[in-house]
Residue, then its C-alpha position, 0 to 999 in steps of 0.5 A: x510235528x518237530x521234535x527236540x531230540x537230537x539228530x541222530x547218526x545214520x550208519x551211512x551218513x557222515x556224523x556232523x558237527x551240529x549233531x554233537x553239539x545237539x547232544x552235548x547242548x551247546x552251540x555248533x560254534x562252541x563245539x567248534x571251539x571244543x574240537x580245536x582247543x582253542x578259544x573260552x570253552x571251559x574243561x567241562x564242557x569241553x569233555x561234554x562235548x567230546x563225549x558226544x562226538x565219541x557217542x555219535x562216533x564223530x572223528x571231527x571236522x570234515x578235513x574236505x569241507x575245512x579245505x573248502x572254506x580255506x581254498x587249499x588243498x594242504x597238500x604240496x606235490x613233489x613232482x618226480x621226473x621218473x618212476x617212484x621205484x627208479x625214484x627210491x632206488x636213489x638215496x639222493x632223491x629220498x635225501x630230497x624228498x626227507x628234507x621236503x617232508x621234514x620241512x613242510x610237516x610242521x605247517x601241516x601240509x602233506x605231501x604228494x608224489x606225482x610221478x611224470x612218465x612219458x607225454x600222457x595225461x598227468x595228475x598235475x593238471x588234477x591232483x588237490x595241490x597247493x604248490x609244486x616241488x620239480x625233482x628232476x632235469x629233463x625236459x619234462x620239467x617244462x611242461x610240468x612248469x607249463x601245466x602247474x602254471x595253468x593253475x596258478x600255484x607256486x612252483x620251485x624246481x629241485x635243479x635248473x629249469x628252462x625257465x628263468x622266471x622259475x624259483x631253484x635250488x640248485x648245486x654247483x655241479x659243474x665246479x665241483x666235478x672240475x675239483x674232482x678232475x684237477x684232483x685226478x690231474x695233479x695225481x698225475x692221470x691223464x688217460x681218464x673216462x667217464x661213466x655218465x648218468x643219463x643224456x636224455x629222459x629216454x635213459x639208453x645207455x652207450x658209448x658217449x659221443x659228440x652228436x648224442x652229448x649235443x642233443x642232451x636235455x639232462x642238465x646234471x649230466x651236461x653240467x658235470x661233463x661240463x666241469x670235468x672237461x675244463x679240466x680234461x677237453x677230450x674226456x670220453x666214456x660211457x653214459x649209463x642207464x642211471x644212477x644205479x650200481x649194476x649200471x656202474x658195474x656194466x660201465x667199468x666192465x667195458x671200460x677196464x676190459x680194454x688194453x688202453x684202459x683208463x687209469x682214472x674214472x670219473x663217475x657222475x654219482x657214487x653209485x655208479x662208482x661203486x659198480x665201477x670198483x666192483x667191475x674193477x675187483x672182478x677184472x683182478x685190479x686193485x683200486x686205487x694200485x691200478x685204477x683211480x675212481x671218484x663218485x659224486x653225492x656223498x651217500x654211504x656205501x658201507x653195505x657196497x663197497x669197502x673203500x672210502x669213495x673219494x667224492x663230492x659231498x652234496x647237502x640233499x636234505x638241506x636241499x630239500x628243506x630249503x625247496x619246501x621252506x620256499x613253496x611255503x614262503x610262497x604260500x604266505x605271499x613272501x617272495x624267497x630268492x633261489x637258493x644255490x647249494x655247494x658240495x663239499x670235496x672228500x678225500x677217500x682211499x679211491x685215488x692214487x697216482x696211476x700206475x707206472x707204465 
């Protein structure tokens, strides 16, 4: 025997699309166009068949089934090279993934963070993913490439890659730390020293030497080391754990408790300068009277330090947008260039002339 009545919603049973238009009276197709607001569907039968999927309590189409038909996931991954708390603990790095998010909601797309810890199995070889964004340096980028290439989805790096057939957006590290080093020399500083961020993906922190500088794999680091040496050849330091300010402050320690210490400190972030001037306000000194201290990225520092960081200003969030703009291009088969970003320099109250000797 069969009957006409409409199917009816099992409490462990997914309401279905056919079920409300079953109950509403129209067709599967109808509904279909009821839900999406498009297409000749009048007002009333639209309400009608609202009602009915509120009845059969229906929240809509299967997001997993429409992910079928279009053979995307709707999801873009950004693939962090570290852990998302040393991640979020970075104001760059939430500058980047802002701008990736902001850009990509408007296609409808979420996104993923997929952390790459250590040589183990990774969710890039299994999450639902419709394209990659890199975030990071280290070498782990390469098989991340490797692996995101198995599965023939669009891939662009957030900074240099190993890989030249690889879509970037970059930043021009390297002259800009050399800005930053001729403004300490026509200051008049010659005894200068670096607080580095990271050599290697291993984050150890120490003295900064030539065997360990030439096994680097972190290209931001090198690049800016590279830049402030045009500037200073025999520039030395101390490389740091990260990019935070306790790491800054353990640096500066060191580095202005010696008697030879240095009358200028490049750090390769501004929170790593930061911790730097409040090593130096710990020791008694004045900053800039005694010691001169510039950072790099631009990011405030209100609830840090009370100066005004002379710095290089870095465009994050555009650099983000401009990453997730390009893995969307690549989506619709459109081809984008790379991209390369310019920082801007600030002039703060963290520079002077060195002290008279």
């Amino acid at each position: 025997m069969t009957s006409d009545a409409p199917e009816r919603h099992h409490p462990d049973k997914r309401p279905t699309l056919a079920a409300v238009a079953a109950l509403a009276g129209v067709s599967v197709s109808t509904a279909s166009l009821a839900f999406s607001g498009s297409g000749p569907v009048s007002a009333a039968t639209r309400e009608r068949v609202l009602a009915a999927a509120e009845q059969l309590q229906y929240a809509g189409p299967d997001p997993r089934a429409r992910s079928l038909r279009q053979g995307r996931s709707g999801i873009i991954a950004a693939v962090l090279e570290e852990t998302v708390l040393q991640a979020f603990r970075d104001p760059v790095m939430i500058a980047f993934l802002d701008g990736i998010a902001q850009e990509i909601a408007a296609s409808g797309h979420s996104l993923l963070l997929v952390p790459v810890i250590g040589d183990g199995p990774t969710a890039i070889e299994t999450a639902p993913m419709d394209a990659v964004v890199l975030m990071g340096c280290s070498p782990h980028v390469g098989r991340s490439i490797e692996l995101t290439r198995r599965r023939s989805i669009p891939i662009v790096s957030l900074g240099s890659t190993p890989f030249d057939d690889v879509l970037s957006v970059t930043l021009d590290d390297r002259p800009a730390t050399a800005e930053l080093a001729r403004h300490l020399y026509d200051l008049g500083h010659r005894r200068i020293a670096a607080v580095t961020l990271p050599l290697e993906e291993s984050r150890a922190r120490g003295p900064l030497t030539p065997e360990w500088e030439a096994r680097a794999t972190i290209s931001t680091t090198v690049e800016r080391l590279a830049g402030a040496r045009t500037v200073f050849p025999e520039l030395t330091g101390l490389v740091a754990a990260g990019s935070l300010v306790d790491e800054g402050l353990l640096a500066g320690r060191e580095l202005l408790g010696r008697p030879d210490r240095p009358t200028a400190i490049i750090a390769q972030s501004d929170l790593l300068a930061a911790g730097v001037i409040r090593a130096a306000q710990e020791l008694g000194l004045q900053v800039p009277a005694d010691v001169s201290v510039v950072g790099f990225d631009g990011i405030r520092l209100d609830n840090v330090i009370a100066h005004d960081l002379t710095t290089m200003v870095q465009p994050a969030a555009e650099q983000g947008a401009t990453a997730g703009r390009m893995v969307l291009d690549m989506l619709e088969d459109v081809q984008p260039e790379a991209a390369r970003f310019t920082s801007e320099f600030h002039l703060g109250n963290t520079t002077a002339p060195p002290p008279a000797e």
